[in-house]
Structures are given as C-alpha cells and as structure tokens.
N, C-alpha and C positions, 0 to 999 in steps of 0.2 A: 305538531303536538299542540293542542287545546286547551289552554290553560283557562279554569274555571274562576280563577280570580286573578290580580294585575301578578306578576310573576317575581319574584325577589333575584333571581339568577337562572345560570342553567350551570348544572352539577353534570361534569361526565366522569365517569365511572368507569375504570378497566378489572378486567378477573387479571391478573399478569403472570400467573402460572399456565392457566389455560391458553390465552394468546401467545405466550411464549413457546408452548407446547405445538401449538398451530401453527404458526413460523415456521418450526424446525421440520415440520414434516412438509411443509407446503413449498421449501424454498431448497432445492439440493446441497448437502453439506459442504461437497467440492468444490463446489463455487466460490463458496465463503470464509475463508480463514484469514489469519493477519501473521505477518511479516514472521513472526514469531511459530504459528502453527495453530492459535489460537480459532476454534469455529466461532463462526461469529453469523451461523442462518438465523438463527434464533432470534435475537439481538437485531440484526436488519429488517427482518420481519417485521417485531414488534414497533422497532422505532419507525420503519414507514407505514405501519399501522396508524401510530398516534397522530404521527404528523398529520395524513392525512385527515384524523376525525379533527385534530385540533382546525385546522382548516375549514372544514365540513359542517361541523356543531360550533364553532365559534364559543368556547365553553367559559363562563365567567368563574369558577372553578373548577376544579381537576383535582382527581385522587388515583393512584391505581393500587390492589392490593392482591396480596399473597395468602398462599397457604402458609406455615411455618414447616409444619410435616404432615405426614399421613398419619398421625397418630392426634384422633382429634375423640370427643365427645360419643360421634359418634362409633369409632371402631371398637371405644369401650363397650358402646351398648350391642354390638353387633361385629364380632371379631374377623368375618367375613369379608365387610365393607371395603368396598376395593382392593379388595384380595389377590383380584384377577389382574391388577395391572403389572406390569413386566418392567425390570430394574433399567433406571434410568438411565438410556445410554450413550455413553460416557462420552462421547460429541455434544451431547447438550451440558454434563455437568459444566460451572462455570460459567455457565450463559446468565444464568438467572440474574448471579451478581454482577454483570455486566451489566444487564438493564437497568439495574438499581442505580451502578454509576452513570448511566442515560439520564435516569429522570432526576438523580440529586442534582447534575451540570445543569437540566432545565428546569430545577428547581419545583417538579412536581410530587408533591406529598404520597408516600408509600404508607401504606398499614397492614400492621400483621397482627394478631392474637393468638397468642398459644391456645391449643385445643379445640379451635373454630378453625374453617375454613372458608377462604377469601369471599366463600359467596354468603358467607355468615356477616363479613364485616359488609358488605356492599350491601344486604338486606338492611342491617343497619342504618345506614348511612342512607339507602333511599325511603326509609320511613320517616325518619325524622327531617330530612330533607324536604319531603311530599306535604308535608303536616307543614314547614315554615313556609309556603308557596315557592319551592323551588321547581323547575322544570328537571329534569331528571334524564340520561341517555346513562346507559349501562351497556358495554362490550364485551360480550364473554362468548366463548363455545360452551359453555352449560346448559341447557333448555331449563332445569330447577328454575333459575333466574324467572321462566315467562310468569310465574306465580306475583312478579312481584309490579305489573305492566299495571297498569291505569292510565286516567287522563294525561298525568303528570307526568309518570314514567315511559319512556320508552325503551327497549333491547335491542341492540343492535348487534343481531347472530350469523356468524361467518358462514356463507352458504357454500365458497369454494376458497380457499388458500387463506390470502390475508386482506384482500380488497374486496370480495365481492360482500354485503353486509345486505341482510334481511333483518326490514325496522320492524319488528314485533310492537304494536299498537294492540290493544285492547281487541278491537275489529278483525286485525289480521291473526289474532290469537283463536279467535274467533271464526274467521273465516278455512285456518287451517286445522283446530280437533274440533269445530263442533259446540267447543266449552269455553268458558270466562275464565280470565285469569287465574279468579281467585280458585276454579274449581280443577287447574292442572295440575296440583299435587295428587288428589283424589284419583286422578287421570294414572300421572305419571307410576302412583303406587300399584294400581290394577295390573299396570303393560310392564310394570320392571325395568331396570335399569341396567342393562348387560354391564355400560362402562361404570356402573358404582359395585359390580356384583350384585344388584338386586334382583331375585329371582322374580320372572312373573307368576301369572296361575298358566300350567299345563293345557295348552287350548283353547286361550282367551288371548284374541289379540284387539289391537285398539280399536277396531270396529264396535269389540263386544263392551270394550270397557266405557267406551265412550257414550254407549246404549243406556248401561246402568247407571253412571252418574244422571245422566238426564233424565230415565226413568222415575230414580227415589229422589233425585235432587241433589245429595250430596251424601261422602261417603261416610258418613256416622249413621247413616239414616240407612245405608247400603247393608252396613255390618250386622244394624239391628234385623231387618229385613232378609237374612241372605237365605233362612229358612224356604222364601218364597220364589227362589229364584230355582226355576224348572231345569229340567236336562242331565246332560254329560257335565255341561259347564258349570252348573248348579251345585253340581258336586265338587268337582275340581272347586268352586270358593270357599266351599264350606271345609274340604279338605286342607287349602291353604291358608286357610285363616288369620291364622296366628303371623305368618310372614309378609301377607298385605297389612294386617296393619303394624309392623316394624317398617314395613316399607315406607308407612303414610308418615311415621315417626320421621323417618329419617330424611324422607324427602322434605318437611317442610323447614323453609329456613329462617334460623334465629331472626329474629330483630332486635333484641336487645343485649347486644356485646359490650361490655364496659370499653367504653373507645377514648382515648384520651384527644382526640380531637373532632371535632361536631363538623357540620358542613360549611358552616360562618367560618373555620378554620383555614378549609380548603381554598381560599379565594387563589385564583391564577395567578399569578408575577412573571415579572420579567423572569428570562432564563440566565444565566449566569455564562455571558461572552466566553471571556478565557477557559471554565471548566470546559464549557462544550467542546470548545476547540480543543483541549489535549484529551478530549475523551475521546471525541471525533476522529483526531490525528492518531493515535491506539489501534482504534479497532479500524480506521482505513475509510472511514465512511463519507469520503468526498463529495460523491455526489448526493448524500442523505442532508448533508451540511447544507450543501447548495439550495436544496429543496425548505430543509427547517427556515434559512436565511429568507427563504421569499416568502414563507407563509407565518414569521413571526415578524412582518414587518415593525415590531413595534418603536416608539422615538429613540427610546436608548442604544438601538444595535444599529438601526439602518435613517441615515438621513437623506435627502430628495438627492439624485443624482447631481451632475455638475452643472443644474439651473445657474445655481447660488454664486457660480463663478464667474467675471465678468470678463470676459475674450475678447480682446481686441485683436481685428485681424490688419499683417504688417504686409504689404503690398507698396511695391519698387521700390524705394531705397530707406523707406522708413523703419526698416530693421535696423539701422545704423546708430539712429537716435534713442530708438529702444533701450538697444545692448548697453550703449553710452550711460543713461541713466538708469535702467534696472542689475545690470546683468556684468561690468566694467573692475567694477571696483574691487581692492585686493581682498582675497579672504572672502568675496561672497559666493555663496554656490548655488547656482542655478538648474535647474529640473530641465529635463529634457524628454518630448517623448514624440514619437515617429509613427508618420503613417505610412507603411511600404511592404513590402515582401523581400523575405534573404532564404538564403540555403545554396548549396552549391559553391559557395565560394565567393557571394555575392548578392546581390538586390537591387532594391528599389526603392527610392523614395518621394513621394508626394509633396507630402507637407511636414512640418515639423511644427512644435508647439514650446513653447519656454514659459515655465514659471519662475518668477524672480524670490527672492530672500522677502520681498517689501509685499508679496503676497499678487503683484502685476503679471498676469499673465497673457500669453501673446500666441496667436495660430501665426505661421509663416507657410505660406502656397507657394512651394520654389520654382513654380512655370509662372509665375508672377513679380518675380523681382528682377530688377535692372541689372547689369552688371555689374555697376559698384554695389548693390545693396548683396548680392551672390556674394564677391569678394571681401565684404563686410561680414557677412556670415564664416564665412571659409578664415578669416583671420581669425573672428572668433573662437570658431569648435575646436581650430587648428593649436590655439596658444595655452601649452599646460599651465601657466598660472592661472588662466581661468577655471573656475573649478566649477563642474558639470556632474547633477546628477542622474542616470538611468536606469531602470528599471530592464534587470535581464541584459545586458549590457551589448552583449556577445551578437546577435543578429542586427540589432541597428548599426551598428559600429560596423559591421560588414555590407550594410545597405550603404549606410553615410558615403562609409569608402568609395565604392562601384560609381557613387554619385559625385564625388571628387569635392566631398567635403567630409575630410577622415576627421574625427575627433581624437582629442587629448586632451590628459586633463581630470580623466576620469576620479570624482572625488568618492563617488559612493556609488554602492548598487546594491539599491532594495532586496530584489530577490535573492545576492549572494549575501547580503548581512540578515535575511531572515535565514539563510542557508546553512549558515555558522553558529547562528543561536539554537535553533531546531531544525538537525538535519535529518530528521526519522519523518518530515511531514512528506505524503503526499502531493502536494501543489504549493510551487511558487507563482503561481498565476497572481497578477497584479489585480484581480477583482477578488481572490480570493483574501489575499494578504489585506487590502483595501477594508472588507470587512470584518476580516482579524482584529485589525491593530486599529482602524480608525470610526470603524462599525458604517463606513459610509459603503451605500452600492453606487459602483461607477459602470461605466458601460462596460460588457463583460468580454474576456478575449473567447478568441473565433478557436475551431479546433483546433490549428496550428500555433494557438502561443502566442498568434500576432493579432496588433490590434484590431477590430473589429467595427469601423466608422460608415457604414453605408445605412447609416439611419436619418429619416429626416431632411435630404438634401444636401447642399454644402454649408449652409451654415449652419445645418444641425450636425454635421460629422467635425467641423470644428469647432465648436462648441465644447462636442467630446473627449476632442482631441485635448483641448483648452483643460477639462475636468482631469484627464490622464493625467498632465503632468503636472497641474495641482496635488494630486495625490501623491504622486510621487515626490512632491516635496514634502508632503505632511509625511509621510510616512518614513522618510527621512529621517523627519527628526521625532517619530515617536521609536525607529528601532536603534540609532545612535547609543541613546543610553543603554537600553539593554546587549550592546553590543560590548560597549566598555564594561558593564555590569557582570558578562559571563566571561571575561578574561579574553573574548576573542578579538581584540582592537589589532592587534601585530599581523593573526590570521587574513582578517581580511583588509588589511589599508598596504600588508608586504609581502603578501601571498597573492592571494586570492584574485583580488582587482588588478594587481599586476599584468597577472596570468593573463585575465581577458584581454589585454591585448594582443599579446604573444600568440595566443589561440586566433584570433580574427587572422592574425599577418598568417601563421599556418593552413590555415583554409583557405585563404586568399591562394596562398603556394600552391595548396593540393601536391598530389604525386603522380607522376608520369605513368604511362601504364601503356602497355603491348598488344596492342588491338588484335592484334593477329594472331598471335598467343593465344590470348582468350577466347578468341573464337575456335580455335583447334580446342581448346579444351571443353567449351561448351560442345562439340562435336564429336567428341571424344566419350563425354560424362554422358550425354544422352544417349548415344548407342549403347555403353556400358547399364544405364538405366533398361534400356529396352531388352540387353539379352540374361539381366539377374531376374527379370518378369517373364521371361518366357523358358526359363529354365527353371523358374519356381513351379512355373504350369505344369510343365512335361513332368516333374515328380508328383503331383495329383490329381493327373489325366483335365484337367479343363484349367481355363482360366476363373481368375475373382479377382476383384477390385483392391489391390496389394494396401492400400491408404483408406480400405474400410474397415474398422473395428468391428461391425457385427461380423460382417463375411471372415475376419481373417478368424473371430472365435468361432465360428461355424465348421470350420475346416480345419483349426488346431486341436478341439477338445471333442465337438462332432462326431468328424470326418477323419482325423488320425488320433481322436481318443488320448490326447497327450496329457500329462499334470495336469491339475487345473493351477491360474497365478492368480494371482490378490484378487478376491472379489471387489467389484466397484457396480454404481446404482446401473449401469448401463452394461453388465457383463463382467464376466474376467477378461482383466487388466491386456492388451498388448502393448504395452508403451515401450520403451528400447530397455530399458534394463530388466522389464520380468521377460520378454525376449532371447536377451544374450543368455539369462540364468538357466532358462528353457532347454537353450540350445546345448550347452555347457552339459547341461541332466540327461537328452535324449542325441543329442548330437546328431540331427536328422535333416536330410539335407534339403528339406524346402525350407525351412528356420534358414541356414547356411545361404541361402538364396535371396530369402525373405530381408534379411539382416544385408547382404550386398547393396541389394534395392535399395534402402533405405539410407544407407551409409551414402551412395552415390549421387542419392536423389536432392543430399544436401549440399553434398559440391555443384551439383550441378545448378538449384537455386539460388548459391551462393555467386559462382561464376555470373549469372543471367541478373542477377543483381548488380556487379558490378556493372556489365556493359552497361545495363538499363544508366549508371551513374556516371561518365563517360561524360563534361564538358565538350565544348568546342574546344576547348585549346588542348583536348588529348589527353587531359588530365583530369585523378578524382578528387573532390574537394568532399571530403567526409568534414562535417561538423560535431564540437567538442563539447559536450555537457558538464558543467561544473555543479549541477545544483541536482543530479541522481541519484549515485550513490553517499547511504547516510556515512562511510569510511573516511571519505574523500580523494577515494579515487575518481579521476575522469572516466566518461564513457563517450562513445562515437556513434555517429548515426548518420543514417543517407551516404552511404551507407557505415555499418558499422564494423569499421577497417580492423578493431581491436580481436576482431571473432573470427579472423583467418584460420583456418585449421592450419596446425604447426605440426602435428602428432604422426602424421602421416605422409608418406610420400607425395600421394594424390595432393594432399591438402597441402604441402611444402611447392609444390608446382603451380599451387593458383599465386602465390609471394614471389614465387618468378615470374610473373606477369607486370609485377612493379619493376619500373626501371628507372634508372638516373635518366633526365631529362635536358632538352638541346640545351646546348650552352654550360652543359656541368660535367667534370670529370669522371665522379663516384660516386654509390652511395656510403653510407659509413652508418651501422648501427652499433650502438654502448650500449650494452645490458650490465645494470647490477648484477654481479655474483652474490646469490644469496643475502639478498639486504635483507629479509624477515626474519632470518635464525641467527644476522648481528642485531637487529634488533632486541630481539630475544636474549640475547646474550649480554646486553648493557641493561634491559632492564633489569632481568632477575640477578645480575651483576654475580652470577655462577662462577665461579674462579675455572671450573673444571672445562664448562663450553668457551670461556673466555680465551683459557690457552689455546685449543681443541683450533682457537680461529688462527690465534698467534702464531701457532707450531709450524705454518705455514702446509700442512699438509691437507691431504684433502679430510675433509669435516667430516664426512660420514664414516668415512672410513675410519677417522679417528675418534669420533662416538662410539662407532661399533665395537673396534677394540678393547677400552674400557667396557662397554657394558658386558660385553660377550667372556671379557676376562680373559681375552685369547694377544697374540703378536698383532700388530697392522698387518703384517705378510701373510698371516692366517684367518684374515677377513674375509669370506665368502663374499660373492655377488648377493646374494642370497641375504648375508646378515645385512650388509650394504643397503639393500633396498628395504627390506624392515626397520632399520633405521631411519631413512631416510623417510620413511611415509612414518614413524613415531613419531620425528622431529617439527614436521609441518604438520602433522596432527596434532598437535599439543596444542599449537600455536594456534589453529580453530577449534578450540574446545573439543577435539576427537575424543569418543568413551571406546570404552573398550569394546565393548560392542562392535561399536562402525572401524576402530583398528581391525578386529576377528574380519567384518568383511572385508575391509579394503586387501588385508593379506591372505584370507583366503583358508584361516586357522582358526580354531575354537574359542571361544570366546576367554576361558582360564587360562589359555596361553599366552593369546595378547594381552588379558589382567598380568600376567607373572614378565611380558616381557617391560609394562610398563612400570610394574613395580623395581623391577633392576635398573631401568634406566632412571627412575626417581632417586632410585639406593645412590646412585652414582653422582647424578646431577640433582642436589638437594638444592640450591638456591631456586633452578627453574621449579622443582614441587614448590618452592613456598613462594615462589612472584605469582604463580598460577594462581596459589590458593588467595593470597592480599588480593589481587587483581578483583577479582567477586566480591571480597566480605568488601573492599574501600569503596566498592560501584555500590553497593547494598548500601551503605550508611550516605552517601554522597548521591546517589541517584543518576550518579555520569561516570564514565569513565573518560579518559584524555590523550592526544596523543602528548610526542616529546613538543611539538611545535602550540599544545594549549586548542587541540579539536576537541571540542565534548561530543561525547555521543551518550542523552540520556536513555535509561533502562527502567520503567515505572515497574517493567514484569519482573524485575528481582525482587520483590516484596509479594508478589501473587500466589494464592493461594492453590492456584492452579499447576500442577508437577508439569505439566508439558509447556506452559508459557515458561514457569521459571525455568528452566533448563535449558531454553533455547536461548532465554533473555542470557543464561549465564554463558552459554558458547557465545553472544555477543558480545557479551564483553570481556573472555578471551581472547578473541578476535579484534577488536576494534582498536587498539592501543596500539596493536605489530602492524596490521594494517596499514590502519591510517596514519602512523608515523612515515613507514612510506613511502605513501602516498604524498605525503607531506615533502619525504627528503626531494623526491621527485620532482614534485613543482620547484622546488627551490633550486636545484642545478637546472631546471630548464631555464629558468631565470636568470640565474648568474651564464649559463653558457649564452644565451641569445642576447644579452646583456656586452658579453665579451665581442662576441661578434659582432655588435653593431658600432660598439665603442673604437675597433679597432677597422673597421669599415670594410668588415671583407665581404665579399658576397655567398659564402657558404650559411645555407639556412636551415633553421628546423622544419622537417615536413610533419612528422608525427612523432604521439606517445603512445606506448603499448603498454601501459601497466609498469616495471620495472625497464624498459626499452626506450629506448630512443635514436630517431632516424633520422639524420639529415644530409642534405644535398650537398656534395664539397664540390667548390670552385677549381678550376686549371689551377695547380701549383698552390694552394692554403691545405695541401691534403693534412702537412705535419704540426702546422700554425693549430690548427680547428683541433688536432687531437689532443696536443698539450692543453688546448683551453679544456676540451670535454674533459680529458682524467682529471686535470686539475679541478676544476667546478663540480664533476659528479663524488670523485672522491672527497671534495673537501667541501661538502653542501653542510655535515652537522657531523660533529667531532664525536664518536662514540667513544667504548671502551675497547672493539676491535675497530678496524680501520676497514674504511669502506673499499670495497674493490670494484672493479669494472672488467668488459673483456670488450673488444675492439673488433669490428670487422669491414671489408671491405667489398665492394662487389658493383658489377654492373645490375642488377638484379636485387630486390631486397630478399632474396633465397641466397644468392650468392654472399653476399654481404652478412652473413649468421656466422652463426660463431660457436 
C-alpha cells in the first residue's frame, strides 16, 4: 500500500458477521464442537483468521464489526433486500457471541449500529480514517466494500475458505471489472446482487454493464442517457429502470454513521492473558492459543526464553557442595526437571537440572559424575525431608527409579496443582502452563509430554534444561496461592501427590499376563474377523471394504435400499449405534454380519495391542493419568488396561489373559458395591434411598418396590432393570428422553416413571434440583473431598451448552466424590501394606476396582486391610461396602 503522505497508523478492519459466516461453511461443523456440544467452526475460523492478518498486517489499530440484524435502513426502503437468505442454522446460532468473547479476552474493539449494517460502520470508519492519514486493510466477503479501495485503503476478500485472501488495490480493482473503485457501485447496481436479492436487468451481464459505465462514464450520466442505448438490452434498461437505481441506492455505502468511537479510538493493546486463557480453555482452542502466543509476542505475555538464567553446569562430585548450600536446608524446596524418556514401567535418564529457593540453578550430566557425587545425589532425591518440586511428576519419578535414583519428598507438582485449580483445561503442558501463569515462553515439550532439549548442542540443551526448572519453581510459587485460595490445599498435598507415588510403584509392578493365551485369542479373534466378512459378502453376492463408510452406504441405502440414518456432511451415518438401530428395524442379516465384524474387529485390536505391550519381564506396565479426566478419575494408557471389555464373554476372556505372577499366590480384586447411588444417598440425605441402603436388601429391588407400589417378591426383572438404569440416570443428568432410549419406551412413559420415583424419593428431586441453581450462583460445583469442577455454560445463553453444562454438574459431585473415595483407600491400603511390610501389592485401578497381587500366606492379612481401608476411606450416611474375589486370572478373581 502507497501512502501519499507520512502515514499516522495502519487501521485493520473485519466485517465479523461475514467472516464468521465464511468460517462456518469453510470449516466442517463435526470437527469442531466443545466438551459440552458447543460448535465452535465458526469461532476457529474467525479467530485463525484474525490471527493470522494480526500477524500479516502488523495493525497499530484494530476494530471488527457487526450487523445488529437484518432489519436495517435499507429493508425499510426495499422490503426485498436480502429476502433470499435462509434461517440461520442453528450450528452457527451462538457462535457470533462467542467471537465477541474472542475479541473482548483480546481486547479488540467491536461496533454495532442499529439500522446500518457492519459494512456501513466499516465505510465509516475507513473515511475518516483515509482523511487522518491512516493506512487502512479491510476483511470482509462483501465485494460492496471494493467501492471504498484507494491509495490508502486496501480489501482484503476471501478467495477460498478462510486463509486464501485477495488484496483488492485500486489496480487490481481495476485490473479485475474494468472500473475504479469509485465506479463499482455503478457496476455492482447494473449486474445485481443475487446474495442481497438485488435483481439485475434481464440480459445484461457484466460484460454489458461494464461497457456502459465506461461508455457514459458514470451511472447518473447512464440513467439520463438510457433513451440511447440501442437493442434488446436497451430495452430491458429502460424497462428496469426504477430497480437499477434502488439498486445503485442500496449498494452505496454510508459513510456517515454516528459512531461513538473514531479510529484514534481503536489503537491496538495488549490482550488480556487470563481472559484468553479461560475463553481459550471453553471453547478447547489449544492450538489457536499456541499460535496467538507466538504472534503476540508482546513484553507483557512473553519474555526472552531461559537466556536470563544462569546454569551452572555440576560435573564429578561438585553436586555435593551445591546441594549443601542451595538445596540442604530444612523447609527449602527445590525444582527439579529431567532430561530422559519413561512409559512402560520405566525410562531414562540424562541429566537432571535443580533450581534452588535462592534462585541458583544447576544442569547435572549423570554420565559425569563420580561416585560419591552419584551417591550425593541419590541421598538427596532419596531423603523426604528434602522437599523437591516437579512438573508432571509421574514419568520422571519412573525414569529417576529405572536409573536408581528414586525420589521422595515430593513437595509440589505444577501440573497437578494447575490440575486441581482448573480441571476442564485442555493441556497441562509445562510450556503452556509457563505462559499462563508466568507469561514466560520456555522451550516447548516434544509430542510426547517430555522434555524437548536437542537444540543448540549440549550447552544449549542445558541451558534449557537449566530454564525448565527455573520455571518450574516460578511457577510454584505463583499456583501455590491460588491453590490454597480454591480450598484445594488437602486435595492435592493428601491426595493427589500422594497418589503419584503409589502410581509410579504400580507401573513399576505392571501385571503378569499369558502369552500363550493371547496369542490363541489373537488367532481366534482374527479368523472370527475373517468368516463375519466373508459371510457379510455371500449375503450381497461380492465383496466391499467392511471399515468403508462410502461403500458400506452404497450397498445399505443403494444396494439393499434400507431406512436412511442421520444424515452427516459426508453421507448417512454408519457409525455402530445408527447400525444396531438399523439392524433392530430390518433385522437383515448382512447388518447381523456387518455388526459381528465389527464387534470382533475390536477384540481383536484390542488383544494385538496388548501383545504389542508386553515388557521383557512378561509383564504389562500400563501408565496412570491423573491430570485427564475434569471428574478426577484416573485414566490408563499404553495401553489402556481400564477399556478391557467386561460385558461380554469374548471380552471377559481377554482379563483371563491377566495372571498372578512368579512369586505370588493370587490375585484379589475389591470392587465398591454401588458407591455412586451411596453417594447419592448422603448427598441428597433422602431418608427413603438411605434405608433402601440400610434395609440391607438389594437396592433396586428395594426402589422398585416403593416406586412400582407393588411387594419386593412382586418385583419384576423388568421393573428391576428400569430402576436400576433411572437410578444411575439421575445421577448423569438423564432426560427423559435418553431414559425413553435407553429402555426402549416412549418418551411420557419414562416422564411418568420419573415422576413416581421423584413422588417417592423427594430429597433426591430436590439435591438434583440445588446441585444446578448452587453451580449457577457459585460457578463450580464440588466433590465430598473439596474438587471444584467449574461450569461457565450454566449462565449461557445457548439451550444446548447449558444443558449439557447442567448434566455436568449433576454428574460431577457423584462422580468425582468417587473418584476421590478411591484414591483415598488406595492410599491408606498401600500405606497398610507397606507399614506392615508385607509383600502383597497394588497392580491396578479400574475406576471403582482394585487389583492386587497377594503374597504366600498374607491372602487373610491384605483382606482385612482392604475392607477395613476401602469401607472406611469416608464415613457416609449408608456404609460403604465392598465385594471380594479371588483368582488365578483377573476373569477368575471377579466377583
């Protein structure tokens, strides 16, 4: 752009209805949703729109603006006007206001005026802009806009999606009609405007129109002249007269909108850290974040990597003198961070890095140190008085181990005390937390979580290393407070960080497993794969690719002409549940086939997973995520032991593959009996489900009764099991609706069976109903143990966030209680068992489960600890129970 005199700024300019509209068609809707149900193409579009131009145009101010509605000035004058456009749908409602909260977090000025539309204020704004010597970019899918291009101004118009951008210059305005700027309304009123409903003239297209402006020169000169215009078409203008110039009306746009703020207004600022990040953490936009954070480098979010830190590197025994004077003394806590690889039950380690309280920090290369400066280190990490902070705790702790310098001690961990404060984010990643909390960017972790140091050498990766655990001491002490500040200090200093120990020692353990076994079942599962595909074929005479969605709708709706299921952008739906529904309506036996395949096809990648996991020592070492689920339940990964199919025989025989291992007697798995519906029962402190638990009968059976009005002896299977899916329905926000599916009855049926079990159990209707309005006013909900889980979408304006928001926070309290009671009996039993030094250990947790290995002769020892610790982790209003089993096999050992 060519500025005709010294330039005062550069002004960029968005349409934000337009570009928002352009988003949502440019970006598939399926892709993009949040946690909640929330679309959110729109919204990603736009914001990696801005980003990018903010990048791009380097803009010294910014505005972006809206329509208010479609009832503007102009529809007055012409009731027509965008007549044609089609109701907004309903994937985009909600979006709009979501960008709004985009750009208020980055603090970019929005403007709306009733009766004008956004390309009214943006005419505005780049007149009086163009007149103070501002340089001028404007973003919009509107062509109107090219009217307003000069030296000054430039358009920048989306040629495909949301990134490819054609700079409209005077020239290239020029170069594409023909015409000057100023003369494209003239233009635009000839050729009509499909998308505003502006009709053209019948038989004039821009060829013609573009002839006559340049012929008379402009179109006032046209109108007067049109007597002279020869032909069919001559006719046709003289015939449309009256609607070319409404058109020429309409097309030109305001410049003078009362604006209560001027372009000197709009100056760019900083964006506003914390809101981004819980706007960010909302809608799920990690890696949008990522990208804003590098191209707003500005001084307040981001300072110079870990230059600024000075690294002293400790080589042979001079870690000894270190520790002595930074890292010794009682009550100080020192940063730790590790360069190495873990998983499987173990790692790797390099070098190690210490930052001290005194702000001294130290790289250690442990193929460099002496023997005594090794066992200088190793007294260290090894002595819980010393207090040790890490970041993520759970993998180095399992490298350290493997390298026979296990630590203890553990005073803090970053990631699980950002874990506790805000468990709905996204990334605990130590680069990301880094520019959270401390606005500093440090060197960023690699895909796996771990650190990331092959930059620069070796003394530029310790260097790194050196910056890592600086931060993680800053960052220490900026989440401390808010840790004590959200009531979670007990969670994570007698939970949480506990836990991570206990989790390393379990992974260390792993669990034995039957080689031979599994391979009969992998041999097993894949022939079963092969004859449910070749029995699918023989009922539609040829073969198709069973795991293709176009081919299998090719040959469902096709080929055997079946229902059609949910339309989706890519066809109707095969996914497994509009499948079974399918099958259920025509009952046809390549579905019956199809559905076999599929079902086997995930034992069988399930089994081929394990082996793939299979250590040297025989045994799988699944690793434990604490920082997943926003509940606070654990999750399992490498594999993920928690996901064994139970439901099925098939899937009951891959858990006979797990065995007790050399050197151990048995396995012994503890399952809670129904701890979410005692839950349930001390919250809403129901007198009626309270006895129900007391009575010592069975629960459902003794709901059903009550509700059904009938004897316990005259309880159906039947009433049994619709109780029993009401009662855990409750307890996830179930509507009645999703009751009607899950049993399989009308939707007024399961309204009237939930009404009778309300009538009955009134405490649980009215904990249900507190649980929402106290999360609404409070903005968290909590478990019994003090886990908040906030819920911003119970104030949204949006009926499908907030609903979802509010089965979360039905959910989150039963849940994550627990989840909670959970870790606490894993605690006290591995606690009992190490106090009283038996060798029986925990191997895993399944959600309400727990599995461990007993020793020759502790079978009776180890059980009294477990009821005693799992029954007695947190004192409800019913009494916690347990059920007990035993088994060579973790199939046999169920219960």
């Amino acid at each position: 752009m060519t500025a005709t005199t010294e330039t005062k700024g550069r002004l960029l300019l968005l349409d934000g209805h337009s570009l928002a509209y352009r988003a949502f068609y440019a970006l598939p809707v399926e892709n993009f949703s949040t946690a909640t149900g929330q679309p959110t193409n729109a919204v990603y579009g736009f914001t990696s729109m801005l980003i990018n131009a903010l990048r791009d145009e380097d803009p010294t101010h910014i505005a972006v603006a809206f329509d208010v509605s479609r009832t503007t000035f102009r529809t007055e004058e012409y009731a027509d006007y965008k007549a044609n456009r089609t109701t907004t749908p309903d994937a985009f409602k909600g979006q709009v206001s979501l960008i709004k909260d985009v750009l208020d977090a980055m603090q970019v000025a929005t403007l709306e005026v009733d009766g004008y539309e956004a390309d009214d204020v943006i005419a505005t704004l780049t007149t009086s802009a163009a007149d103070a010597n501002y340089d001028v970019a404007i973003i919009t899918g509107d062509r109107d806009t090219f009217q307003l291009v000069s030296d000054r101004v430039t358009v920048l118009y989306p040629r495909k999606g949301v990134s490819d951008l054609a700079r409209m210059t005077p020239e290239a305005v020029i170069d594409k009609y023909g015409l000057t700027p100023a003369q494209y309304p003239d233009f635009a009123a000839l050729r009509g405007d499909p998308s505003d409903n502006l009709p053209g003239i019948p038989g004039v297209g821009e060829k013609t129109a573009t002839k006559w402006i340049r012929e008379f020169g402009s179109f006032p000169s046209l109108v007067d002249n049109a007597d002279k215009v020869t032909g069919k078409v001559g006719d046709a203008l003289r015939a449309n007269l009256a609607q070319v110039i409404t058109n020429r009306r309409l097309t030109e746009l305001v410049r003078d909108v009362p604006l209560e703020l001027s372009p000197d207004d709009l100056k760019r600022i900083d964006w506003d850290r914390e809101q981004v990040h819980r706007v960010f953490d909302a809608l799920e936009f990690r890696v949008l974040r990522e990208r804003l954070a590098q191209t707003l480098q500005n001084v307040e979010e981001v300072t110079e990597p870990a230059a600024d830190v000075e690294v002293t590197t400790l080589r042979g025994d001079a870690v000894a003198d270190w520790l002595d004077a930074h890292a010794s003394a009682r009550g100080v806590a020192t940063a730790v961070a590790v360069d190495g690889r873990w998983g499987a039950g173990g790692g790797t380690v390099s070098t190690i890095a210490l930052a001290g309280s005194d702000g001294a920090v130290s790289a250690v290369p442990l193929d460099e140190l002496t023997s005594d400066g090794r066992d200088r280190l190793r007294s260290w990490l090894v002595d819980q008085t010393t207090k040790k902070i890490l970041h993520d705790a759970n993998g180095p702790m399992l490298a350290l181990a493997d390298a026979g310098l296990p630590l203890e001690g553990l005073h803090f961990d970053t990631a699980l005390a950002a874990y506790v404060i805000r468990p709905d984010q996204r990334s605990y990643d130590l680069a990301d937390l880094a520019v959270r909390w401390l606005h500093r960017d440090i060197t960023p972790a690699d895909t796996d979580g771990q650190l990331s140091l092959d930059t620069e050498g070796e003394s530029g990766a310790l260097q790194n290393l050196g910056g890592q655990a600086k931060a993680v001491a800053d960052l220490a002490g900026a989440l401390e407070p808010e840790v004590v500040e959200t009531g979670a200090s007990s969670l994570l200093h007698e939970v949480e960080q506990p836990l991570t120990g206990l989790l390393v020692d379990m992974e260390r353990h792993g669990i034995a497993v039957d080689t031979a076994a599994l391979d009969e079942l992998r041999t097993e599962f894949a022939g079963e794969v092969k004859r449910a595909a070749e029995a699918a074929y023989e009922v539609i005479g040829h073969e198709v690719n069973l795991g293709s969605p176009k081919q299998l709708q090719a040959v469902l709706f096709d080929e055997l002409g079946m229902p059609k299921t949910k339309r989706t952008k890519t066809g109707y739906t095969t996914d497994a549940d509009a499948l079974t529904a399918l099958f259920h309506q025509t009952d046809h036996q390549f579905l019956a086939y199809l559905l076999r395949h599929r079902d086997v096809s995930k034992l069988l990648v399930t089994v081929e997973g394990l082996q793939r996991s299979i250590a040297a020592d025989g045994r799988i070492h699944t690793m434990f995520m604490q920082t997943v689920a926003a509940t606070g339940r654990l999750s399992s990964t490498d594999p993920n032991l928690q996901n064994i199919p139970v439901r099925t025989e098939e899937g009951r025989r891959i858990r006979s593959t797990f065995v007790v291992g050399e050197g151990f007697a048995t396995l012994m798995t503890a399952d809670y009996s129904q701890v979410e519906m005692r839950i349930m029962a001390h919250l809403s402190e129901d007198a009626g489900l309270i006895e129900a638990f007391n009575s010592g009968e069975d629960l459902h059976t003794t709901v059903a009764s009550r509700v059904f009005n009938v004897p316990q002896d005259g309880v159906t299977a039947e009433m049994r099991s619709r109780i029993k899916a009401m009662s855990y329905g409750l307890a996830y926000g179930l509507s009645a609706y999703g009751l009607s599916q899950q049993l399989g009855v009308p939707t007024d049926e399961a309204r009237a069976l939930m009404d009778e079990y309300f009538a009955r159990f009134g405490g649980v209707r009215d904990y249900l109903a507190s649980v929402v309005a106290d999360a609404r006013k409070s903005g968290y909900t909590e478990t019994l143990l003090g886990r908040r889980r906030y819920l911003p979408d119970l104030t949204s304006d949006n009926r499908q966030r907030r609903e979802m928001a509010e089965r979360m926070a039905l959910n989150a309290p039963i849940q994550g209680s627990a989840a909670d009671i959970v870790k606490v009996a894993m605690l006290r039993v591995a606690g009992d068992l190490r106090d009283r030094q038996l060798r029986s250990r925990l191997l895993l947790q399944v959600h309400d489960e727990l599995v461990l290995e007993i020793a020759e002769g502790e079978q009776e020892v180890v059980e009294a600890i477990v009821r005693s610790r799992m029954c007695g982790a947190y004192t409800l209003a019913v009494t916690l129970d347990i059920s007990i089993g035993y088994g060579r096999t973790w199939h046999e050992a169920a219960h």
